[in-house]
Backbone as a chain_set.jsonl record, in Angstrom:
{"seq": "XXXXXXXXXXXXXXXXXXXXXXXXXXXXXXXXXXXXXXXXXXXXXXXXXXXXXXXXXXXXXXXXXXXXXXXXXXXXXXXXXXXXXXXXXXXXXXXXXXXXXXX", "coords": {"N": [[0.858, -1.182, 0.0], [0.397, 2.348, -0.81], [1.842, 5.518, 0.759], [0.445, 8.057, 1.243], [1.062, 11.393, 1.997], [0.526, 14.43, 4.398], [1.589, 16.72, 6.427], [0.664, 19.211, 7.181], [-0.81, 22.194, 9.34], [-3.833, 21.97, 9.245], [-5.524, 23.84, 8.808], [-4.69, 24.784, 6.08], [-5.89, 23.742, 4.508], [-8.529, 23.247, 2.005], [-11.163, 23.219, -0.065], [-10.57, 22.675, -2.867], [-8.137, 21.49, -2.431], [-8.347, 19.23, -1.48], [-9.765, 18.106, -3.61], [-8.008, 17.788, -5.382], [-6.425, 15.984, -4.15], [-7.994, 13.605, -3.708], [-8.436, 12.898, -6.558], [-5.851, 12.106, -7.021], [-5.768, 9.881, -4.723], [-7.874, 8.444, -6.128], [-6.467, 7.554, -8.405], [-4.586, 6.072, -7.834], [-5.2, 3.442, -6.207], [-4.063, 2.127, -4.471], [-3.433, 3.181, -1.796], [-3.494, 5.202, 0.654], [-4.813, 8.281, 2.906], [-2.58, 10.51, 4.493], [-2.135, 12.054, 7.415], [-1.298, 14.531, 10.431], [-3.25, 14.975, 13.661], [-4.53, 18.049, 14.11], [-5.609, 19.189, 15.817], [-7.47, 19.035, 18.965], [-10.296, 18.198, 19.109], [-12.959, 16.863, 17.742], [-14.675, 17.34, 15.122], [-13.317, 18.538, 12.649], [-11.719, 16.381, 11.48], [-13.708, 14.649, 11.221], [-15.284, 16.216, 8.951], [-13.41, 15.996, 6.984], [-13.35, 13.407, 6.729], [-16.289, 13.058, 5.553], [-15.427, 14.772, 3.416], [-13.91, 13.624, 1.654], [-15.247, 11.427, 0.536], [-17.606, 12.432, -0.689], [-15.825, 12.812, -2.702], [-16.098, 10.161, -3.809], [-14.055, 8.703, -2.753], [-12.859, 6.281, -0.357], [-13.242, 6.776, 2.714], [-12.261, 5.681, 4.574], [-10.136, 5.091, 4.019], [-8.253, 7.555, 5.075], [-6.284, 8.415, 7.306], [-5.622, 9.289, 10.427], [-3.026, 10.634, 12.648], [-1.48, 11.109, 16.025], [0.632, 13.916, 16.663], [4.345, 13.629, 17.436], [6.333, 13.874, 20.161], [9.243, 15.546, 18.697], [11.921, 14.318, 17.287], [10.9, 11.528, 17.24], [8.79, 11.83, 15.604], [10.081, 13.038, 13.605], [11.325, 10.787, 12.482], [9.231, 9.054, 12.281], [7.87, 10.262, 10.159], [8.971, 9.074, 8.234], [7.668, 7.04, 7.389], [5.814, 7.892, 4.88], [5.707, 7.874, 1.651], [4.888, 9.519, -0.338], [4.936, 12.765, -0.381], [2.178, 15.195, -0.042], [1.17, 18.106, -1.392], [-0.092, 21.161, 0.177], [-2.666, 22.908, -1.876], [-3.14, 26.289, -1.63], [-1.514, 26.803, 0.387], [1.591, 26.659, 1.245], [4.158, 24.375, 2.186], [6.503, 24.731, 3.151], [8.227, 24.866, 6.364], [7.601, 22.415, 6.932], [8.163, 20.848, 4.706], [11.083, 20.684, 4.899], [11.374, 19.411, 7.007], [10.236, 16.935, 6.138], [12.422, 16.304, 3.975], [14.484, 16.147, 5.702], [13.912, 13.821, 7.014], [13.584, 12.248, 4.972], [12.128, 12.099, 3.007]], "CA": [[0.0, 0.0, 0.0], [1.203, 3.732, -0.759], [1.014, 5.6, 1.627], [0.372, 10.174, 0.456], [1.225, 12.121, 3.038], [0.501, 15.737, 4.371], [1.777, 17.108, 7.682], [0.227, 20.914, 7.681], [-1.919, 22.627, 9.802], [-5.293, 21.839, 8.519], [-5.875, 25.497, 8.385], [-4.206, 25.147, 5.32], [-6.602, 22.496, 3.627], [-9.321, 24.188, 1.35], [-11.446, 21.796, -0.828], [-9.596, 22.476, -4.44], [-6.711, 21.212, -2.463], [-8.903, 17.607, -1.057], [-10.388, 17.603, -4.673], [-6.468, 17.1, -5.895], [-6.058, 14.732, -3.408], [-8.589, 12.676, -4.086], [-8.096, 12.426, -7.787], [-4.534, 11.025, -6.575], [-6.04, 8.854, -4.177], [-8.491, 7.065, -6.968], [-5.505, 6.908, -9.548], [-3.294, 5.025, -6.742], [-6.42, 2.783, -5.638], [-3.568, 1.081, -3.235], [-3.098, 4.325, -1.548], [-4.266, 6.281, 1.463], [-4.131, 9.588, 2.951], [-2.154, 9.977, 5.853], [-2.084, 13.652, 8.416], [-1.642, 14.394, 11.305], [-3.939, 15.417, 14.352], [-3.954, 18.984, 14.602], [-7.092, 19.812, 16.617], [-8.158, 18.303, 19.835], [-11.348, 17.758, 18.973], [-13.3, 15.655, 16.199], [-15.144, 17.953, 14.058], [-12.344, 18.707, 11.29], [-11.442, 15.124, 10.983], [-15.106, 14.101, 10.727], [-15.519, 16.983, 7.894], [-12.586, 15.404, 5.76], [-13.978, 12.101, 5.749], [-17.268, 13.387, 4.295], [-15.867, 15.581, 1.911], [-13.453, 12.814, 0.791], [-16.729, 10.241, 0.831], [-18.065, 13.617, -1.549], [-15.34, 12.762, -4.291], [-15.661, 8.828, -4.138], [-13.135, 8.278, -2.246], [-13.544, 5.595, 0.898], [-13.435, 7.714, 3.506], [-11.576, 4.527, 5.496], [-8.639, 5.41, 3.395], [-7.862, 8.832, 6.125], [-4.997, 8.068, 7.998], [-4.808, 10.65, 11.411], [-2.297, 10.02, 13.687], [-1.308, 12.215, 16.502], [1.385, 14.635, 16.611], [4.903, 13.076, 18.784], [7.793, 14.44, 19.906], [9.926, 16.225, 17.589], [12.738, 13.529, 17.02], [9.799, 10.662, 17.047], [7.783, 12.808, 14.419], [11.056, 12.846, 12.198], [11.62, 9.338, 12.177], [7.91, 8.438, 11.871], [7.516, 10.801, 8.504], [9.773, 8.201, 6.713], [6.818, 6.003, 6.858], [5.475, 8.052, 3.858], [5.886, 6.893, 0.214], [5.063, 10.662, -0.928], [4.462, 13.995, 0.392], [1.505, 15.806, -1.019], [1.319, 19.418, -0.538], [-1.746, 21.854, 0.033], [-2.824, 24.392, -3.278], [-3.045, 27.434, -1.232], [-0.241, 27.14, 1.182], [2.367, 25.196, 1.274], [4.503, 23.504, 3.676], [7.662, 25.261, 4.38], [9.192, 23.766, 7.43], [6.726, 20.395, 7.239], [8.899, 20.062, 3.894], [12.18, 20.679, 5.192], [11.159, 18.111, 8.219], [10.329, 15.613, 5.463], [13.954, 16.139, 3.65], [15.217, 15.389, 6.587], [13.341, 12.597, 7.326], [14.231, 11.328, 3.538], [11.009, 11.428, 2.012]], "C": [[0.895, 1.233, 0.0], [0.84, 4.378, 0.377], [1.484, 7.719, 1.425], [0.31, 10.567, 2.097], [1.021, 14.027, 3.332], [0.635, 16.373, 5.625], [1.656, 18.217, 7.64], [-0.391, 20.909, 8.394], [-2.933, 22.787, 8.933], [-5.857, 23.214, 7.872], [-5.827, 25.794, 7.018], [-4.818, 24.548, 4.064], [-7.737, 23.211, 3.004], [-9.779, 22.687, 0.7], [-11.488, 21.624, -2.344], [-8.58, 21.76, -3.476], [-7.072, 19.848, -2.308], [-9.373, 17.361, -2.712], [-9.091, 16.969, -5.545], [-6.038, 16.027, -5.696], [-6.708, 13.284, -3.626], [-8.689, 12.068, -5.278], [-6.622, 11.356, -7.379], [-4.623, 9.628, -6.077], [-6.923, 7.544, -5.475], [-7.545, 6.214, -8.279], [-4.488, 5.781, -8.922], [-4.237, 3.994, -5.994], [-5.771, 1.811, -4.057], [-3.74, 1.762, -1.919], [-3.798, 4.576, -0.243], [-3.954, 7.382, 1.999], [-3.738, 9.551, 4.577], [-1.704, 11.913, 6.855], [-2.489, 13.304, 9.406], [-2.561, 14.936, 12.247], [-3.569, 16.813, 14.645], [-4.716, 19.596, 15.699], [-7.251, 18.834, 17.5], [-9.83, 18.193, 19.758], [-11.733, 17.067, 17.608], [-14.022, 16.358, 14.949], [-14.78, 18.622, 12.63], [-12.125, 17.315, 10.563], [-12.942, 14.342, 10.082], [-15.256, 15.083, 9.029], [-14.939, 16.683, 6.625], [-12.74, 14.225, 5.48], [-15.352, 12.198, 4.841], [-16.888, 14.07, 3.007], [-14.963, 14.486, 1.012], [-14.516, 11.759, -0.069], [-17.31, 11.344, -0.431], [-17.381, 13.104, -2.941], [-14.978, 11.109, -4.079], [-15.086, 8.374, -3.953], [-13.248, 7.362, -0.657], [-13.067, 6.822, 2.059], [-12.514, 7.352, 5.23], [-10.084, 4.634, 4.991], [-7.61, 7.276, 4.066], [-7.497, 8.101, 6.911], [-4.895, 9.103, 9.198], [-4.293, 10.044, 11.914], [-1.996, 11.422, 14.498], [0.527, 13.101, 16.307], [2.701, 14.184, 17.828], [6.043, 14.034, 18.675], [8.634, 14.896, 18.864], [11.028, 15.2, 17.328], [11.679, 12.223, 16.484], [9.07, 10.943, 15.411], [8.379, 12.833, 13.092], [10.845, 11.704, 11.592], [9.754, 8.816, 11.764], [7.331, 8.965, 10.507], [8.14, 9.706, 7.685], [8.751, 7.346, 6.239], [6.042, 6.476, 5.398], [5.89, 7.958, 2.64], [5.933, 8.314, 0.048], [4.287, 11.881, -0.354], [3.926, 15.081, -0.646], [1.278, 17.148, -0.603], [0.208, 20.322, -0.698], [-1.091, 23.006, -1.555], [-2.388, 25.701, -2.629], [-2.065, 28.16, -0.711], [0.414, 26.129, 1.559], [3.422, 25.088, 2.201], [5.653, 24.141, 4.118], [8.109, 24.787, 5.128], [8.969, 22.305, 7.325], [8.054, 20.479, 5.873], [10.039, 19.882, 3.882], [12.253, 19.12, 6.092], [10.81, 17.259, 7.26], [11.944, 15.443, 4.692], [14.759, 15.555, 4.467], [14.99, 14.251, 6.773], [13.42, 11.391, 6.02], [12.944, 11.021, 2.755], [11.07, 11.964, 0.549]], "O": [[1.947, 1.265, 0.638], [-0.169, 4.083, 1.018], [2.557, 8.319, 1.493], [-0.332, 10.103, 3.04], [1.386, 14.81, 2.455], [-0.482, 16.667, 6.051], [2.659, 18.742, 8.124], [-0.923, 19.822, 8.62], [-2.952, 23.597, 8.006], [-6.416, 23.477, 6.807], [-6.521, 26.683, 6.525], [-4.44, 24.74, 2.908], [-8.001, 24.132, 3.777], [-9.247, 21.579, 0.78], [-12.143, 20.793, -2.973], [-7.884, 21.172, -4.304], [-6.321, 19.053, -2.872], [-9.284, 16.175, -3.03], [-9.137, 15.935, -6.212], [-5.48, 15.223, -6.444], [-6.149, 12.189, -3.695], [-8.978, 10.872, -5.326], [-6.531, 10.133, -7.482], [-4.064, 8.612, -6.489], [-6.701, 6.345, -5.642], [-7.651, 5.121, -8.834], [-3.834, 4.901, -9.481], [-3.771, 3.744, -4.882], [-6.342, 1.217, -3.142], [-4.141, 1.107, -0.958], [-4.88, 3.994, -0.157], [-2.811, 7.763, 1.746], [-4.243, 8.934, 5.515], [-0.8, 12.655, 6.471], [-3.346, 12.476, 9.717], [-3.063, 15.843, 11.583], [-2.543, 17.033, 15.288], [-4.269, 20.516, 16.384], [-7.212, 17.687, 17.054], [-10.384, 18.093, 20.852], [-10.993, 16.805, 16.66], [-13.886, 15.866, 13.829], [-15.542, 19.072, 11.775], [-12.3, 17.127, 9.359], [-13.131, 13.811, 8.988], [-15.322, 14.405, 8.003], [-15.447, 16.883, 5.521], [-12.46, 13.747, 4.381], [-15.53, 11.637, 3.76], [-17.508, 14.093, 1.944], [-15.185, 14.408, -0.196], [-14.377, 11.47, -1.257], [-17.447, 10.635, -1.428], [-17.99, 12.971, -4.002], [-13.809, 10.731, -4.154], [-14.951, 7.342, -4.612], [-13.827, 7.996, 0.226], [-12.403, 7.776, 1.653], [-12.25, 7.983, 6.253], [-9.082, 4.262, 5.602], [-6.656, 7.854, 3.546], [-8.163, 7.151, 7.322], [-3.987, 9.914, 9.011], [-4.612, 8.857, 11.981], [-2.145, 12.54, 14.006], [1.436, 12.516, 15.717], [2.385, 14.287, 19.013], [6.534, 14.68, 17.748], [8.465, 14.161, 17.89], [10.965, 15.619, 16.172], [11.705, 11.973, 15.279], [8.981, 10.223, 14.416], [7.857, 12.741, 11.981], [10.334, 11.526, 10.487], [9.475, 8.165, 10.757], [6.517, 8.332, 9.834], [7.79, 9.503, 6.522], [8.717, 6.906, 5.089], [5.633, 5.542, 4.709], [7.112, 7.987, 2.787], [7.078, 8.714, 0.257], [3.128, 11.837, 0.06], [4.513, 15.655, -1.563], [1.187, 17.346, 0.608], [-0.448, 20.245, -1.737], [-0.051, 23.494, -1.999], [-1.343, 26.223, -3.019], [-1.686, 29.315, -0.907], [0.068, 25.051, 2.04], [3.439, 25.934, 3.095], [5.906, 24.178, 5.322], [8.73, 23.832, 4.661], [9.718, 21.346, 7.515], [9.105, 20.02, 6.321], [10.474, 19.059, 3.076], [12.928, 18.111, 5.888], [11.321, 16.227, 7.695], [12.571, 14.408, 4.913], [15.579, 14.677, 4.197], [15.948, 13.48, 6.709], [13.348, 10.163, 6.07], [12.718, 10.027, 2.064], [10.283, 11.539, -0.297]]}, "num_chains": 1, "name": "protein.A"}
């Protein structure tokens, strides 16, 4: 399985940028999307499985995980296959922290 990755602040997520994503996701059918927790609560997460579920996409294929330690966090980005980056605003440090991390 691939596994698309996007470590921003959600803030940064718009839904031209999930409509990108999701084209990706149905061309890679192995695939899922993988970000992390940025919000203590559930009402963002819930919102991106409907709107993924919106463009045909399983909705079981959203990956959150939480946010660890800064050394932890490095080493745990390698698990991504490819780092997908928002339309609007883009990643800046998250993409430095994946270089490092070798993605």
């Amino acid at each position: 399985r691939r596994v698309v990755a996007n470590f921003n602040n959600w803030k940064k997520l718009d839904p031209s940028t999930l409509t990108v994503w999701s084209e990706v996701l149905r061309l890679v059918p192995d695939s899922v999307l993988w970000l992390m927790e940025m919000l203590p609560y559930p009402g963002p997460e819930e919102s991106l499985r409907a709107m993924l579920a919106a463009e045909d996409v399983d909705p079981q294929r959203l990956l959150v995980t939480q946010m660890l330690p800064f050394k932890t966090h490095l080493l745990q980005k390698r698990q991504a296959d490819l780092f997908i980056d928002s339309l609007s605003y883009n990643a800046h440090s998250t993409a430095v922290e994946l270089l490092w991390s070798g993605v």
